[in-house]
N, CA, C and O atoms as a printed pandas DataFrame, in Angstrom:
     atom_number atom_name residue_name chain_id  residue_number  x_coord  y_coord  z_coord
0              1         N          UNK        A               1   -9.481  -14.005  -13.691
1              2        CA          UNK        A               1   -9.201  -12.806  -12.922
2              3         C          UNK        A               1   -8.036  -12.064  -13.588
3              4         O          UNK        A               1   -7.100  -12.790  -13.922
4              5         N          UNK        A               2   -7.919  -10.775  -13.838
5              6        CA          UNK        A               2   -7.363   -9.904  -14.136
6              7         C          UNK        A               2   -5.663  -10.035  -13.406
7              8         O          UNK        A               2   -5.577  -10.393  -12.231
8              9         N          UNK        A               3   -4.441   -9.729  -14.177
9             10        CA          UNK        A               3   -3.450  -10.200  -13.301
10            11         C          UNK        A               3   -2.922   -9.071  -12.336
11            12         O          UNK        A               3   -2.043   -9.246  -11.492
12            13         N          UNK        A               4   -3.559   -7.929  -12.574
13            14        CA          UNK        A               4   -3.497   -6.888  -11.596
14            15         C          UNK        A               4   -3.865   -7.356  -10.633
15            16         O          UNK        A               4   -3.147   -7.476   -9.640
16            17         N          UNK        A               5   -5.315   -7.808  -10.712
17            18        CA          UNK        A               5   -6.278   -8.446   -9.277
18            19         C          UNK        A               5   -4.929   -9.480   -7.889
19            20         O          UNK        A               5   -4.722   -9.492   -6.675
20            21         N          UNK        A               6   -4.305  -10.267   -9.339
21            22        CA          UNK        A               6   -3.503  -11.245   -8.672
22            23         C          UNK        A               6   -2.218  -10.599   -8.141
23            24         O          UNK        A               6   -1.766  -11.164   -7.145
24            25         N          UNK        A               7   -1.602   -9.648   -8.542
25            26        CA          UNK        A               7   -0.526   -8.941   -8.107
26            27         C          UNK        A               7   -1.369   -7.735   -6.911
27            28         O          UNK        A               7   -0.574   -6.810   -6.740
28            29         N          UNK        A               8   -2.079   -7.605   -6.461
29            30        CA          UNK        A               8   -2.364   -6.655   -5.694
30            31         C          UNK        A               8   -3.119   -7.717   -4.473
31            32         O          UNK        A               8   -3.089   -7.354   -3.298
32            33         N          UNK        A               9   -3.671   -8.812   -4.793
33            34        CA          UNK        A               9   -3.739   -9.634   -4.044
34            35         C          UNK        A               9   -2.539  -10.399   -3.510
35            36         O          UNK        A               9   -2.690  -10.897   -2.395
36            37         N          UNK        A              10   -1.444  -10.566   -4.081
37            38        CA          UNK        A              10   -0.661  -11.273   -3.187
38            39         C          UNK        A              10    0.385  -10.461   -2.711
39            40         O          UNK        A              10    1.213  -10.984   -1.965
40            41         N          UNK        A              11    0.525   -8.913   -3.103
41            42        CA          UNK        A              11    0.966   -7.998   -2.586
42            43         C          UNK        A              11    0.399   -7.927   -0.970
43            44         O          UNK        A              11    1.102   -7.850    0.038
44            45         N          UNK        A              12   -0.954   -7.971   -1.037
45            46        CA          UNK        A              12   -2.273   -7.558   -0.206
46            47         C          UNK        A              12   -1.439   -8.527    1.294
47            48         O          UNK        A              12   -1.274   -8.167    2.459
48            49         N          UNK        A              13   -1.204   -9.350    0.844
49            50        CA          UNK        A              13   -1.007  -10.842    1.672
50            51         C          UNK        A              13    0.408  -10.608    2.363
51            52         O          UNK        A              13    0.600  -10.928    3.536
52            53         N          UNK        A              14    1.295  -10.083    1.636
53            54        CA          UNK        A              14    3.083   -9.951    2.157
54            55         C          UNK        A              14    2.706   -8.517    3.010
55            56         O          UNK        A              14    3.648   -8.283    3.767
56            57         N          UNK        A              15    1.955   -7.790    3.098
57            58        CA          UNK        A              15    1.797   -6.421    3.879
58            59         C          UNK        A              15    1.048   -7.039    4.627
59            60         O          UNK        A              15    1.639   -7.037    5.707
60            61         N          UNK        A              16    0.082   -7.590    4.744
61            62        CA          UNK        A              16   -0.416   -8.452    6.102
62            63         C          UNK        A              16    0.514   -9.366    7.025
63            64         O          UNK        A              16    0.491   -9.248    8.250
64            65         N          UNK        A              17    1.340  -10.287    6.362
65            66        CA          UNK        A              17    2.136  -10.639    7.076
66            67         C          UNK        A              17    2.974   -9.704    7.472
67            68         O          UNK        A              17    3.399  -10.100    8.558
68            69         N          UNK        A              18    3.363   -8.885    7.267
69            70        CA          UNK        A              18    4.584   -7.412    7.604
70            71         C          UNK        A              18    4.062   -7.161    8.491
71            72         O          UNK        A              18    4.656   -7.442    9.532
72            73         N          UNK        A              19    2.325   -6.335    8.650
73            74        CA          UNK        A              19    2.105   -6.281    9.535
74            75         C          UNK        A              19    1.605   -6.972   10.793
75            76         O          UNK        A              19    1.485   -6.553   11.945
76            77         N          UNK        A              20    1.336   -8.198   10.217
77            78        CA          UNK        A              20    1.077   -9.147   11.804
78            79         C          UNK        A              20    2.167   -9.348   12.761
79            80         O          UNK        A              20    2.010   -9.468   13.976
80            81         N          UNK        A              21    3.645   -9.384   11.928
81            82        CA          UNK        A              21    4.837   -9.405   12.589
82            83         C          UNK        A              21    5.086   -8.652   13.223
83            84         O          UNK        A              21    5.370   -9.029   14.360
84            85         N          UNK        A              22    5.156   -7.046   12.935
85            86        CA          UNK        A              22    5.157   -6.009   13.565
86            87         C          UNK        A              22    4.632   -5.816   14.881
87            88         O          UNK        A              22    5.186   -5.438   15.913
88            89         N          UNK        A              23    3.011   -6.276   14.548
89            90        CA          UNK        A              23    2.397   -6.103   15.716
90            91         C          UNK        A              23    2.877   -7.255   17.002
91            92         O          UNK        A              23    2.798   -6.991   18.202
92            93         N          UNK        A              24    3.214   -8.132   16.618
93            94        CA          UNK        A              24    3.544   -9.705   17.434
94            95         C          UNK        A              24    4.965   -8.884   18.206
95            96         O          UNK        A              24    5.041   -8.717   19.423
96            97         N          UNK        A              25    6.003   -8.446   17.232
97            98        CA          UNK        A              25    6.946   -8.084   17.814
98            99         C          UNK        A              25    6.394   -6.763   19.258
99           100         O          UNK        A              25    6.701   -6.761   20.449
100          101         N          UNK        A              26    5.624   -5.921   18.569
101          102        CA          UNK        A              26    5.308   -5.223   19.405
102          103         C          UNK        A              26    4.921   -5.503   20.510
103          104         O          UNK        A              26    5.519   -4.957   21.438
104          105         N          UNK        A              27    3.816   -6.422   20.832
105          106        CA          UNK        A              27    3.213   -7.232   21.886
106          107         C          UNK        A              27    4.300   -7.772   22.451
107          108         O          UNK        A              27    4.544   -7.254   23.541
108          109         N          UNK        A              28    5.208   -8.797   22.058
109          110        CA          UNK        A              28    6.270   -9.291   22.975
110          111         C          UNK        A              28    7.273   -8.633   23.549
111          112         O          UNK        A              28    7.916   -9.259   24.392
112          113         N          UNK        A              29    7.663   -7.231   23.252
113          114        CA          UNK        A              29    8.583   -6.266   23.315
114          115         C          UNK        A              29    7.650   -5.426   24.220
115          116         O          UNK        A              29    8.539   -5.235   25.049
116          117         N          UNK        A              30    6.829   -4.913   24.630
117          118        CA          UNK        A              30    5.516   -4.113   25.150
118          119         C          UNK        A              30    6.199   -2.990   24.590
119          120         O          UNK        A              30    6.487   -2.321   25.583
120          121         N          UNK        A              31    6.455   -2.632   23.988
121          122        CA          UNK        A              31    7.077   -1.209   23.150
122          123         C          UNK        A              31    5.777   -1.200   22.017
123          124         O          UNK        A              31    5.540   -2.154   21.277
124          125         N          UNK        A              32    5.069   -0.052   22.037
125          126        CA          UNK        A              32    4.201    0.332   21.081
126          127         C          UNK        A              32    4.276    1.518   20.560
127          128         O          UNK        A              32    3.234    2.001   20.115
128          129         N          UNK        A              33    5.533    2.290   20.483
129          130        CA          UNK        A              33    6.090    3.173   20.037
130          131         C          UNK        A              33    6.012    3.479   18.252
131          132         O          UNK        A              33    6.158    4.592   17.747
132          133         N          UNK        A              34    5.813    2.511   17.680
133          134        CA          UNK        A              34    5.846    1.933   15.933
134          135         C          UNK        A              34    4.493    1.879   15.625
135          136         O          UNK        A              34    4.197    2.000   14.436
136          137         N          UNK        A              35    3.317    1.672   16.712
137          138        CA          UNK        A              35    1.912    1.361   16.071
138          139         C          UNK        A              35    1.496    2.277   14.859
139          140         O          UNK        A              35    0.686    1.862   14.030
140          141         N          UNK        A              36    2.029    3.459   14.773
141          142        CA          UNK        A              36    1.326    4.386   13.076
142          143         C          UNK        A              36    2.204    3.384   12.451
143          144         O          UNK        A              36    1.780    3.586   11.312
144          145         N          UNK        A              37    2.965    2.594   12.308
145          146        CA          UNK        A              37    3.528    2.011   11.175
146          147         C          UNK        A              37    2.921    0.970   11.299
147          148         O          UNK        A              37    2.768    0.517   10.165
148          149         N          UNK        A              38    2.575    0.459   11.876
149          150        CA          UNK        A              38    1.528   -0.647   11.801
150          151         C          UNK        A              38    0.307   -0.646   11.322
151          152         O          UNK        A              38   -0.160   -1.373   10.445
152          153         N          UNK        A              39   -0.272    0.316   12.014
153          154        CA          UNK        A              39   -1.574    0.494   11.332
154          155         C          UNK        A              39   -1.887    0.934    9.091
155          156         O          UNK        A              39   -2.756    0.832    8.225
156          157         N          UNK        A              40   -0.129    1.519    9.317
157          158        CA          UNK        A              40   -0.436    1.695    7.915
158          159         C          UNK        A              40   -0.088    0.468    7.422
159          160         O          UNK        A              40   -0.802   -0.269    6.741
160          161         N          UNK        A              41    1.024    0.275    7.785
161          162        CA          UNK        A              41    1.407   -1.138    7.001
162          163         C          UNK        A              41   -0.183   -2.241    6.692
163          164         O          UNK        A              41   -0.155   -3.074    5.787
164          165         N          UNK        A              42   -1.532   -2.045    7.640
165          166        CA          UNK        A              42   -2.093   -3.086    7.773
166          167         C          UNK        A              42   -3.544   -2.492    6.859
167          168         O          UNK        A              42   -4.306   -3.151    6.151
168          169         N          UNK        A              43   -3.571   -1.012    7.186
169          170        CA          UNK        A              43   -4.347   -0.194    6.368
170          171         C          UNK        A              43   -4.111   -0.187    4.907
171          172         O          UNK        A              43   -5.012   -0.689    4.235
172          173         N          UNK        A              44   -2.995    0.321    4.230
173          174        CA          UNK        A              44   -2.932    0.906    3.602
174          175         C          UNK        A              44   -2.132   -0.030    2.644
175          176         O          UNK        A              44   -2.112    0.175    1.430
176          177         N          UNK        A              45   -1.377   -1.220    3.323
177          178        CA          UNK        A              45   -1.275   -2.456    2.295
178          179         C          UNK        A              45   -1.976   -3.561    2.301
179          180         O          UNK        A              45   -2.149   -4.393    1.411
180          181         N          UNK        A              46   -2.344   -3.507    3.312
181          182        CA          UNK        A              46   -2.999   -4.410    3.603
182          183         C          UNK        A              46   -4.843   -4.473    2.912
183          184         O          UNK        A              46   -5.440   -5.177    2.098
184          185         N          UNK        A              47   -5.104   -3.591    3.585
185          186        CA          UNK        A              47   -6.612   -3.369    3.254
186          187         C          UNK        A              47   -6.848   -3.045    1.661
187          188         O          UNK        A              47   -7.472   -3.623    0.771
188          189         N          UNK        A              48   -6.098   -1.914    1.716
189          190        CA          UNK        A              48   -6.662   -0.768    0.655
190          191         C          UNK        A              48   -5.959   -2.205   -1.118
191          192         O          UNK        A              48   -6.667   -2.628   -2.032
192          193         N          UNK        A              49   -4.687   -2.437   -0.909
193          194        CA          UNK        A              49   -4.352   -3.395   -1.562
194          195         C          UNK        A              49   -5.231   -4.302   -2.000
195          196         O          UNK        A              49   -5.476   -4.165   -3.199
196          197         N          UNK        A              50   -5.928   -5.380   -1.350
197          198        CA          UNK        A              50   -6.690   -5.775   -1.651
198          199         C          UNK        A              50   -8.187   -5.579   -1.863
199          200         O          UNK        A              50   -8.926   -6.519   -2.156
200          201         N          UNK        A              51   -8.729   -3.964   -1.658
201          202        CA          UNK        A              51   -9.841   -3.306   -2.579
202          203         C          UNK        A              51   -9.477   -3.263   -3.695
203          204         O          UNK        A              51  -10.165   -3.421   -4.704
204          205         N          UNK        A              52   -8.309   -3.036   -3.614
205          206        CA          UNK        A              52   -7.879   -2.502   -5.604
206          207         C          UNK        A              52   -8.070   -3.759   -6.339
207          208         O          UNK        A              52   -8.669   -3.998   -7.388
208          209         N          UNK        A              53   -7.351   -4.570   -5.453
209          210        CA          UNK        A              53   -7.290   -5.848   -6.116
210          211         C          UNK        A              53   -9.067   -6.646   -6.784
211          212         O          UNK        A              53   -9.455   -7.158   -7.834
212          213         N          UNK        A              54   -9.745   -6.280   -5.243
213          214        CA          UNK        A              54  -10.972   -6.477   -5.872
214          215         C          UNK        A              54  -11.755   -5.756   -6.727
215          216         O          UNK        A              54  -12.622   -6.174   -7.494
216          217         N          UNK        A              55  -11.316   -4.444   -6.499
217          218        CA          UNK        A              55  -12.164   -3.764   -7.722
218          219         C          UNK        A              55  -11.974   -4.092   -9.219
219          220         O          UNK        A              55  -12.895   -4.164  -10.033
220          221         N          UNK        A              56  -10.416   -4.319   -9.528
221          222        CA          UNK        A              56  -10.082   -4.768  -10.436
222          223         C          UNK        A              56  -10.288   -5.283  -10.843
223          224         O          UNK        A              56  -10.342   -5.093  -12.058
224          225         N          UNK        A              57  -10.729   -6.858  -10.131
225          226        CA          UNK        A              57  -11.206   -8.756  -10.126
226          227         C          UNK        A              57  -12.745   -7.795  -10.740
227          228         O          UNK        A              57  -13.201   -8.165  -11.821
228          229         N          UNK        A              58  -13.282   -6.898  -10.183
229          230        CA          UNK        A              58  -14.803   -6.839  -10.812
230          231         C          UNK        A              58  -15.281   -5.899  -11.782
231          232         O          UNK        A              58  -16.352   -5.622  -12.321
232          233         N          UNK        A              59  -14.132   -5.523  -11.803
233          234        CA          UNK        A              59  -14.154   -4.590  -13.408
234          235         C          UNK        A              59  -12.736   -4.879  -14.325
235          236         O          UNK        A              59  -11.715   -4.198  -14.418
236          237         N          UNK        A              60  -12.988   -5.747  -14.751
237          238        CA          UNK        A              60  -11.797   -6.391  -15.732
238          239         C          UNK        A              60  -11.128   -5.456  -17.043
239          240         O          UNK        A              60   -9.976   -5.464  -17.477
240          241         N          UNK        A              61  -12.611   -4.467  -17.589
241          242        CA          UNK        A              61  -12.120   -3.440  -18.387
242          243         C          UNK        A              61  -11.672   -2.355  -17.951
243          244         O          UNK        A              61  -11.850   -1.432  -18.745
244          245         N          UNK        A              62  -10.980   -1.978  -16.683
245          246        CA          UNK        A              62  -10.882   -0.958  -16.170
246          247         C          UNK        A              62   -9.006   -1.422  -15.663
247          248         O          UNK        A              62   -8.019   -0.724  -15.429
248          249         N          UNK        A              63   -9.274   -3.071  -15.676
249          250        CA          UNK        A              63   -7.861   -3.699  -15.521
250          251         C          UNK        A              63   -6.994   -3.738  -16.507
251          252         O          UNK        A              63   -5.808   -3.950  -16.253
252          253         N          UNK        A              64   -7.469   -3.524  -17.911
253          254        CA          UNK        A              64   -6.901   -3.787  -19.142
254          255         C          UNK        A              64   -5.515   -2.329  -18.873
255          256         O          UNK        A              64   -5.515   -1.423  -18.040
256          257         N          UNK        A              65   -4.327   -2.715  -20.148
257          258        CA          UNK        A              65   -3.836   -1.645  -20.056
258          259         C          UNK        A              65   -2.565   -1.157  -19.564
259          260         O          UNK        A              65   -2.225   -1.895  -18.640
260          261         N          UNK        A              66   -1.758   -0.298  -19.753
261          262        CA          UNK        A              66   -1.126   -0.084  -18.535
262          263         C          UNK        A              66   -0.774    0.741  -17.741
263          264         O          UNK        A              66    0.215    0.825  -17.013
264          265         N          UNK        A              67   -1.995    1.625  -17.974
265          266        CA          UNK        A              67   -2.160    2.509  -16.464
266          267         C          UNK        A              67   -2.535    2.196  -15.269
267          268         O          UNK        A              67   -2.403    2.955  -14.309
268          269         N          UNK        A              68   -3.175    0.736  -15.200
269          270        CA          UNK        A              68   -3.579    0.173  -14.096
270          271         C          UNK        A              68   -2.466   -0.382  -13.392
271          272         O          UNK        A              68   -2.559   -0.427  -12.165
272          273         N          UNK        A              69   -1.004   -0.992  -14.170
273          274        CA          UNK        A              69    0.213   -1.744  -13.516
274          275         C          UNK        A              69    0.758   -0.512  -12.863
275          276         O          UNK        A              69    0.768   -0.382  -11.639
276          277         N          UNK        A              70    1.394    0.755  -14.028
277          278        CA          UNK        A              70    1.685    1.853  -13.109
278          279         C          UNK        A              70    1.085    2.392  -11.981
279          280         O          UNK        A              70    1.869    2.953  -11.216
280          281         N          UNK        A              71    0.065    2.382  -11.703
281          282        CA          UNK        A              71   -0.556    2.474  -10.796
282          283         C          UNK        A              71   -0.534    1.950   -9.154
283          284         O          UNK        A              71   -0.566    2.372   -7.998
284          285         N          UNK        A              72   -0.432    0.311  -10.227
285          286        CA          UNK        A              72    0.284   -0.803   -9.033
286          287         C          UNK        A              72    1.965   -0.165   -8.646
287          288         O          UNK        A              72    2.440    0.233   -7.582
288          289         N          UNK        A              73    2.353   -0.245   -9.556
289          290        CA          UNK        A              73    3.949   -0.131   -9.256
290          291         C          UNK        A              73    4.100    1.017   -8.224
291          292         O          UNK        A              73    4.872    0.919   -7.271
292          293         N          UNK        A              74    3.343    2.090   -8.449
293          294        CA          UNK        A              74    4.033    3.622   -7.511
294          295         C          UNK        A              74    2.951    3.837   -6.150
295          296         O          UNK        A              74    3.163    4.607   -5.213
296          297         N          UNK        A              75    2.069    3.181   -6.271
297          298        CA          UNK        A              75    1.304    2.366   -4.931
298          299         C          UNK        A              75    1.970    1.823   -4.050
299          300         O          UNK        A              75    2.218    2.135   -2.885
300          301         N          UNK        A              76    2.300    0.833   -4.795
301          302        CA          UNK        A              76    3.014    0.141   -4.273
302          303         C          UNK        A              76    4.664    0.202   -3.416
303          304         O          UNK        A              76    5.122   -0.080   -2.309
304          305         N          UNK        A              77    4.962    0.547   -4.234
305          306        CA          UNK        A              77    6.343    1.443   -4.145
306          307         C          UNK        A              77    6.387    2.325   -2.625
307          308         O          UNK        A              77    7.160    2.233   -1.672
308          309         N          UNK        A              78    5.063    3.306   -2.901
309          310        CA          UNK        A              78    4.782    4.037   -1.518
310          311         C          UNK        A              78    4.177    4.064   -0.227
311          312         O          UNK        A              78    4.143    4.750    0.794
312          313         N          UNK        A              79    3.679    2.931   -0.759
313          314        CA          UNK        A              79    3.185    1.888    0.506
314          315         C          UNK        A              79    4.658    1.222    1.045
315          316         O          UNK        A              79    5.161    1.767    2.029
316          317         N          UNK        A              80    5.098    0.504    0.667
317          318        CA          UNK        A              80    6.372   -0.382    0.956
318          319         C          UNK        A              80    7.905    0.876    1.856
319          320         O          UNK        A              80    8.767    0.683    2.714
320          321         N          UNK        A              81    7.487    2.040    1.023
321          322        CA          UNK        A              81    8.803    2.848    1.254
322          323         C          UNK        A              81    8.309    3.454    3.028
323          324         O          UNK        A              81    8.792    3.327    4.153
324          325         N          UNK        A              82    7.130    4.116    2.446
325          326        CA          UNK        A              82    6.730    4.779    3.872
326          327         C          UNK        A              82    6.231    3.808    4.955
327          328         O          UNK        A              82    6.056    4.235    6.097
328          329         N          UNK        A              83    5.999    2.543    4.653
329          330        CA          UNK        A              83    6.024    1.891    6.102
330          331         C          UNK        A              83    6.797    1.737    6.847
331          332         O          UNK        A              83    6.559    1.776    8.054
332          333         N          UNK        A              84    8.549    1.404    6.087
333          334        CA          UNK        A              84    9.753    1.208    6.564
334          335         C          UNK        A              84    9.991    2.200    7.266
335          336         O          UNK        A              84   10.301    2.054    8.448
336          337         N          UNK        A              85    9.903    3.334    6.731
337          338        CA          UNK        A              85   10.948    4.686    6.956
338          339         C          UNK        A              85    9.570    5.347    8.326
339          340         O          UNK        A              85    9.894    5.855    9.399
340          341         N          UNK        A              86    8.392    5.174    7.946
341          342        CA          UNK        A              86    7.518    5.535    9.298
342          343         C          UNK        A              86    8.141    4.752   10.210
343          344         O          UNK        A              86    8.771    5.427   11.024
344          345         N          UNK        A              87    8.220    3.262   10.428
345          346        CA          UNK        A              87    8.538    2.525   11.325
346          347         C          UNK        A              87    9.918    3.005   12.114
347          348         O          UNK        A              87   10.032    2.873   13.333
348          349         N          UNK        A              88   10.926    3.565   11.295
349          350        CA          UNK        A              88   12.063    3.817   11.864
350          351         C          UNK        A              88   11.911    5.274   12.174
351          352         O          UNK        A              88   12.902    5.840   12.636
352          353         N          UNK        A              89   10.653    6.066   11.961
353          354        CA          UNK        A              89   11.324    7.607   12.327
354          355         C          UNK        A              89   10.651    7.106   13.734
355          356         O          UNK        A              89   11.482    6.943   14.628
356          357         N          UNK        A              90    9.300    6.835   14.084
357          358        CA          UNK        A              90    8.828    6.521   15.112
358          359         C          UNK        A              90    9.449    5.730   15.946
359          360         O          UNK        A              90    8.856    5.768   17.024
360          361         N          UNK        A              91   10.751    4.723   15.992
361          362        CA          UNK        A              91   11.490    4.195   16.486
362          363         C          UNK        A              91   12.126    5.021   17.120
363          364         O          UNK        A              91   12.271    4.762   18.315
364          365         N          UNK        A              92   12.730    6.280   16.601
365          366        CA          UNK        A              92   13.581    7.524   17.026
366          367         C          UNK        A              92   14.573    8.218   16.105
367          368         O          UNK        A              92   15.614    8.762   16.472
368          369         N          UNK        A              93   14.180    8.141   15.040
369          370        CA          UNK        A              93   15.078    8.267   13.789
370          371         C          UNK        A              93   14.551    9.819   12.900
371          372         O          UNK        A              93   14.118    9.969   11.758
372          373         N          UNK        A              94   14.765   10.600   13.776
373          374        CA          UNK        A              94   14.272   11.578   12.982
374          375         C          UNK        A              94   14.541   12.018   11.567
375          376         O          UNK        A              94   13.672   12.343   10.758
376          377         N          UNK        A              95   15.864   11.993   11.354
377          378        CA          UNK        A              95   16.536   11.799    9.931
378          379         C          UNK        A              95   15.433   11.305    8.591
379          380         O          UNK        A              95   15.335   11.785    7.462
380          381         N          UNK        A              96   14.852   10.418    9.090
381          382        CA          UNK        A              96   14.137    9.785    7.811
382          383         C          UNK        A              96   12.467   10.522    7.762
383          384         O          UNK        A              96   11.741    9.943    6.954
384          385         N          UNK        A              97   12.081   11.200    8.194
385          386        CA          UNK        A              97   11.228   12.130    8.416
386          387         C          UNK        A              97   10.645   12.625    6.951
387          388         O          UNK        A              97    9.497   12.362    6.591
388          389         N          UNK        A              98   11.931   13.651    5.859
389          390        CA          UNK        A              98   11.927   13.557    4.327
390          391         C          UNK        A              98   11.285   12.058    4.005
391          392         O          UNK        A              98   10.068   11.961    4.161
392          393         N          UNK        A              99   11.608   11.539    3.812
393          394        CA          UNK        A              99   11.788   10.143    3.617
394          395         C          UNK        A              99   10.010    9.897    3.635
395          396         O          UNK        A              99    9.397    9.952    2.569
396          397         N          UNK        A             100    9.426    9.679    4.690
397          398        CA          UNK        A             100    8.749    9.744    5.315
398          399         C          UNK        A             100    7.372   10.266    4.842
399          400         O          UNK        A             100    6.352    9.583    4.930
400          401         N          UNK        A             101    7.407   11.604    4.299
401          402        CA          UNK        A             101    6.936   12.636    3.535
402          403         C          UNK        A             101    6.677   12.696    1.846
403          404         O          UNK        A             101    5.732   13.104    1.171
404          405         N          UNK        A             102    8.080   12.046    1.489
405          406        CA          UNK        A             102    7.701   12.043   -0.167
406          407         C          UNK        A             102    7.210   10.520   -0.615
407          408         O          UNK        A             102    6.755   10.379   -1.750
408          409         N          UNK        A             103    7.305    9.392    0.273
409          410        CA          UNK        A             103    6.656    8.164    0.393
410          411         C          UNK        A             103    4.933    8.556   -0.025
411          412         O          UNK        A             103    4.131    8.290   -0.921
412          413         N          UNK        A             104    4.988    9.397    1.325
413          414        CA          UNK        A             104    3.428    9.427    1.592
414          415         C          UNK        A             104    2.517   10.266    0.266
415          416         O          UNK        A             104    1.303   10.141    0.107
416          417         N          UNK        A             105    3.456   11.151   -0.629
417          418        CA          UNK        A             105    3.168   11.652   -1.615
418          419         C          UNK        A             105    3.196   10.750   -2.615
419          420         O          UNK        A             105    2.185   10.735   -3.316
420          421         N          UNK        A             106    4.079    9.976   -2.894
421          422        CA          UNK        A             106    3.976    8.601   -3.841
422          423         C          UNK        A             106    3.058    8.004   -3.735
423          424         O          UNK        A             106    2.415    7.718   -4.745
424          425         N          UNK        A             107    2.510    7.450   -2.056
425          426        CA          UNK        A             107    1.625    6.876   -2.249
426          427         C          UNK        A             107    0.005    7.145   -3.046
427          428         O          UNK        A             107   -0.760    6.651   -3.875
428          429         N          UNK        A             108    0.213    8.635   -1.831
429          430        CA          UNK        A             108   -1.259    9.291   -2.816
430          431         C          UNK        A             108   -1.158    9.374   -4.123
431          432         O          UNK        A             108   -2.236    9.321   -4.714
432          433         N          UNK        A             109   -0.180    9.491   -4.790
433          434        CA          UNK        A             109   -0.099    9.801   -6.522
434          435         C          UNK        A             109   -0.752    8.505   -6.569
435          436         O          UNK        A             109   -1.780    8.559   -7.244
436          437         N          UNK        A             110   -0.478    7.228   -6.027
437          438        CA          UNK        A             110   -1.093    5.741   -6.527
438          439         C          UNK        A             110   -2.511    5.853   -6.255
439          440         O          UNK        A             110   -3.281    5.300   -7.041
440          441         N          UNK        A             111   -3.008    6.534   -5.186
441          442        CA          UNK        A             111   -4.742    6.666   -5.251
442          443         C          UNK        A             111   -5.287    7.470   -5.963
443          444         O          UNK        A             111   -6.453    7.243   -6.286
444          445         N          UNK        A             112   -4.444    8.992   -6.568
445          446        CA          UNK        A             112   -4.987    9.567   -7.268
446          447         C          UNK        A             112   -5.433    8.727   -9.185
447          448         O          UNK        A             112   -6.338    8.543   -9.998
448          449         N          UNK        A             113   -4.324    8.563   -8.975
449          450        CA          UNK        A             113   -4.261    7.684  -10.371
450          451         C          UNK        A             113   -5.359    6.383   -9.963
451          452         O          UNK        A             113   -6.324    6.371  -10.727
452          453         N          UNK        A             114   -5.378    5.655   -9.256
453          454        CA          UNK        A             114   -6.404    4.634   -9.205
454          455         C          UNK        A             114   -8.000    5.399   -9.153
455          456         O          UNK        A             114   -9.036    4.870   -9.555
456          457         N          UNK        A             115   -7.879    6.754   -8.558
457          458        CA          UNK        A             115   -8.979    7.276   -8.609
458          459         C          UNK        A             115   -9.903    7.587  -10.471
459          460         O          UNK        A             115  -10.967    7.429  -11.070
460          461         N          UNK        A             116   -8.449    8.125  -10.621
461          462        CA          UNK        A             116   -8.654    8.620  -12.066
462          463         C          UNK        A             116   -9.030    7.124  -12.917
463          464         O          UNK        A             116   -9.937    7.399  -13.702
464          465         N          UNK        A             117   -8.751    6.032  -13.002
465          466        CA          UNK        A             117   -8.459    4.990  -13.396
466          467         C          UNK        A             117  -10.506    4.652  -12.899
467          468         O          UNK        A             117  -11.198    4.549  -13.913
468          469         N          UNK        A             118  -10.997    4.564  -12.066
469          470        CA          UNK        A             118  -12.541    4.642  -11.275
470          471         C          UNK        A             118  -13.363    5.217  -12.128
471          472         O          UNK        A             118  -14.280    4.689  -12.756
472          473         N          UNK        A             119  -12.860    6.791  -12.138
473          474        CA          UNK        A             119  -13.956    7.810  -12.472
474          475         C          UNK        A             119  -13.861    8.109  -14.003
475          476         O          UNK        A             119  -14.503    9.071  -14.423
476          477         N          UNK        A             120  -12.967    7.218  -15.042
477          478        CA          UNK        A             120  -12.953    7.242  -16.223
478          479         C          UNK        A             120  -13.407    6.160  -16.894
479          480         O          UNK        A             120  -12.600    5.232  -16.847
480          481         N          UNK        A             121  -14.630    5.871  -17.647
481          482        CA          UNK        A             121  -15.192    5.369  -18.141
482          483         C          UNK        A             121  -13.908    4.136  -18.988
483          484         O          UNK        A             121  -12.820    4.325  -19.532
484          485         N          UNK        A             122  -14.709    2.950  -18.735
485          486        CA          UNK        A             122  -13.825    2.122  -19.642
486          487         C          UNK        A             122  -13.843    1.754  -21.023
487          488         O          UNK        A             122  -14.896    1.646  -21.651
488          489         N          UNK        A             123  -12.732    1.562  -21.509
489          490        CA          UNK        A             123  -12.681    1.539  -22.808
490          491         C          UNK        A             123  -13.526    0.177  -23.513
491          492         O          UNK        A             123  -13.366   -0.910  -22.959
492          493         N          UNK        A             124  -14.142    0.231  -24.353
493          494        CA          UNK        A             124  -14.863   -0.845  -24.888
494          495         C          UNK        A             124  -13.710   -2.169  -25.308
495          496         O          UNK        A             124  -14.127   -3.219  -25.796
């Protein structure tokens, strides 16, 4: 397996636990004020993380490289930034709102680029 596969898989795994906690805390607290940060945290590292990971695991020439790590890295990066900073504006933190916003642009730069990374033929 490709070591992207393995870094986006065990990425995949620490955003699942992030978000199972979240949600547990939520449930015991009955405060559900944070659920968009949950759902992304569980969506969008969780899930989408480990598609990449599998797409990767099944196209190994598409893993080669290192537009595929950058890819990981600012994904990643914007997944991790905007869950925090969602979690706390929705807490009541309006301040982090910016914050909030250029995350969510990082992140998409990581799907655009994984997109581009899809729809470009692999190198022999």
């Amino acid at each position: 397996m490709p070591k992207i596969s393995e870094y986006y898989f065990r990425t995949a795994i620490i955003f699942l636990i992030a978000g199972i906690a979240l949600g547990l805390h939520m449930s015991i607290s009955g405060n559900h004020t944070v659920i968009g940060a949950h759902a992304h945290i569980n969506l969008l590292g969780w899930v989408t993380s480990a598609l990449f990971g599998g797409y990767f695991a099944l196209n190994p020439a598409k893993a080669a490289g290192r537009l595929p790590m950058i890819q990981y890295g600012i994904y990643v990066l914007g997944v991790a930034i905007m869950g925090v900073s969602l979690y706390l504006l929705l807490a009541g933190n309006p301040a982090v709102e910016p914050v909030v916003a250029a995350s969510s642009l990082v992140t998409f730069l990581g799907v655009l680029i994984f997109a581009w990374i899809v729809f470009t033929p692999a190198r022999p």
